[in-house]
C-alpha positions in Angstrom: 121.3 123.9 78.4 118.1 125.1 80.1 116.6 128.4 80.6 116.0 129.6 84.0 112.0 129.2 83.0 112.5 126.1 82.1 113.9 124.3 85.7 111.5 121.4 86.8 110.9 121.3 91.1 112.5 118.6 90.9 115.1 116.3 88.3 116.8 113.3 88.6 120.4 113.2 87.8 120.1 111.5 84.7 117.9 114.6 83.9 120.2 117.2 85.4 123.2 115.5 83.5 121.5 115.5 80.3 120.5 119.1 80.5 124.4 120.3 81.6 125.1 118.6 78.1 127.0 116.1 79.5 127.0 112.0 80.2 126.0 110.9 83.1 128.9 109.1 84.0 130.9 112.3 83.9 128.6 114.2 86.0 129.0 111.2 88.3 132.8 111.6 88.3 132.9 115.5 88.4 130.5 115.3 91.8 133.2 113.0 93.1 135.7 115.7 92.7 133.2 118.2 94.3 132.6 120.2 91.3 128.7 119.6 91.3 127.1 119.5 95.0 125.7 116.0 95.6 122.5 115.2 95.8 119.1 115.0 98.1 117.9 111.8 99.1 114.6 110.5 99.3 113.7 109.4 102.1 110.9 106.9 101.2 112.4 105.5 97.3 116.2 106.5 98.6 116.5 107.8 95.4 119.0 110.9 94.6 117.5 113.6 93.4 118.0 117.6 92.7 116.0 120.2 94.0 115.5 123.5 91.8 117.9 125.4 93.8 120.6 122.7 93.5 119.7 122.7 89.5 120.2 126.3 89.3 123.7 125.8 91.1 124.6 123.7 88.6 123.2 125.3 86.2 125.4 128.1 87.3 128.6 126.2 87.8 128.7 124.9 84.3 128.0 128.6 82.8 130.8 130.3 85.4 133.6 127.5 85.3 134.2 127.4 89.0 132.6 124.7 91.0 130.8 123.9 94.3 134.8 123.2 96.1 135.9 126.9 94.3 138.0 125.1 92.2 138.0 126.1 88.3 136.9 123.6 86.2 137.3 123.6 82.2 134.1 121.9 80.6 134.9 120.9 77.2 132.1 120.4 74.5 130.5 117.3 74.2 131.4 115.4 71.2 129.0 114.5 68.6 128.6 110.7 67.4 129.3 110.8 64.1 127.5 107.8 62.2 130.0 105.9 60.6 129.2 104.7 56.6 130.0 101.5 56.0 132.2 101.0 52.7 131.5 99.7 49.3 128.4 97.9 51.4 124.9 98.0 49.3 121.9 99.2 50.7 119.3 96.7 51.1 117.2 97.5 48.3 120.3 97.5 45.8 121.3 93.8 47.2 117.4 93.0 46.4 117.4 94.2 43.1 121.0 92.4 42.4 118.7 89.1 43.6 116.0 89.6 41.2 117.7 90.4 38.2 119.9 87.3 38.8 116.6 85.5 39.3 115.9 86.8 35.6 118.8 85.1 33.7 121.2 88.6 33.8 124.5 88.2 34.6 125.6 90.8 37.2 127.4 92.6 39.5 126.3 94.3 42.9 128.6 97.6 41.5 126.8 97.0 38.2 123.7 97.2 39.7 124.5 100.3 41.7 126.3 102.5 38.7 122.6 101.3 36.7 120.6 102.8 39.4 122.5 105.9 39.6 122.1 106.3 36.1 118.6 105.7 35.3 117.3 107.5 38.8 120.3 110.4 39.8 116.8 111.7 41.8 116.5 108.3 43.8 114.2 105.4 43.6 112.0 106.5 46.2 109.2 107.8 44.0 109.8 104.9 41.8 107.5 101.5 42.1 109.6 98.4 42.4 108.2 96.4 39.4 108.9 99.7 37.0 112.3 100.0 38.6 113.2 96.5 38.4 111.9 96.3 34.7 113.7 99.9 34.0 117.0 98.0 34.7 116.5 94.8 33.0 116.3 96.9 29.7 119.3 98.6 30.7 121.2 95.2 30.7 119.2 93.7 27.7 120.1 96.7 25.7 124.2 96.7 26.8 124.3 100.3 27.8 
């Protein structure tokens, strides 16, 4: 959440929203219910916007509990979107290398391919050229290991 030094004259409520930690939607629904006070209007653009002392209120109201009705009001923490990994799927690079070597006459799997890589670079290809790593595993699978 913001400091009070760090309060623009002016935020939309996109803005505002964002920096009570919160979606938008939800601010949109707590106003409603008269937690947050609503908003000034523009006259020109008719746009909603909030004013530094209606920031600091609600600024205020999210720090105390208790909102612009009086009414207490739990804010819970917002969640964090936890990136989901995708099962036994091969990274784009793997599923290339799989292509090449098959191009080469070896006979192989994906999981082959994967288990080879972790072996010959536990530190990652990243550092690695292609061509080195390509030919790197071709011996592997020549050789039987």
């Amino acid at each position: 959440m913001l400091m009070n030094n760090d309060f623009k004259a002016v935020c939309s409520v996109t803005e505002l929203a964002k920096n009570l930690d919160m979606s938008r939607a939800r601010f949109y629904q707590l106003q409603k219910m008269g937690v947050f006070p609503e908003p000034v209007y523009c006259i020109r653009t008719k746009r909603p916007f909030y004013p530094l002392d209606l920031q600091q209120r609600c600024i205020e109201i999210r720090k105390t509990g208790i909102g612009h009705n009086g009414q207490p009001i739990i804010f819970y923490r917002r969640r964090k979107n936890k990136p989901v990994k995708p099962q036994n799927q091969l990274n784009a690079d793997h599923k290339q290398l799989v292509d090449t070597l098959r191009q080469l006459g070896l006979k192989i799997t994906a999981s082959e391919v994967k288990s080879a890589v972790s072996t010959l670079y536990p530190q990652g290809t990243v550092d690695h050229d292609g061509g080195a790593i390509v030919r790197g595993l071709f011996r592997h699978f020549r050789q039987g290991v």
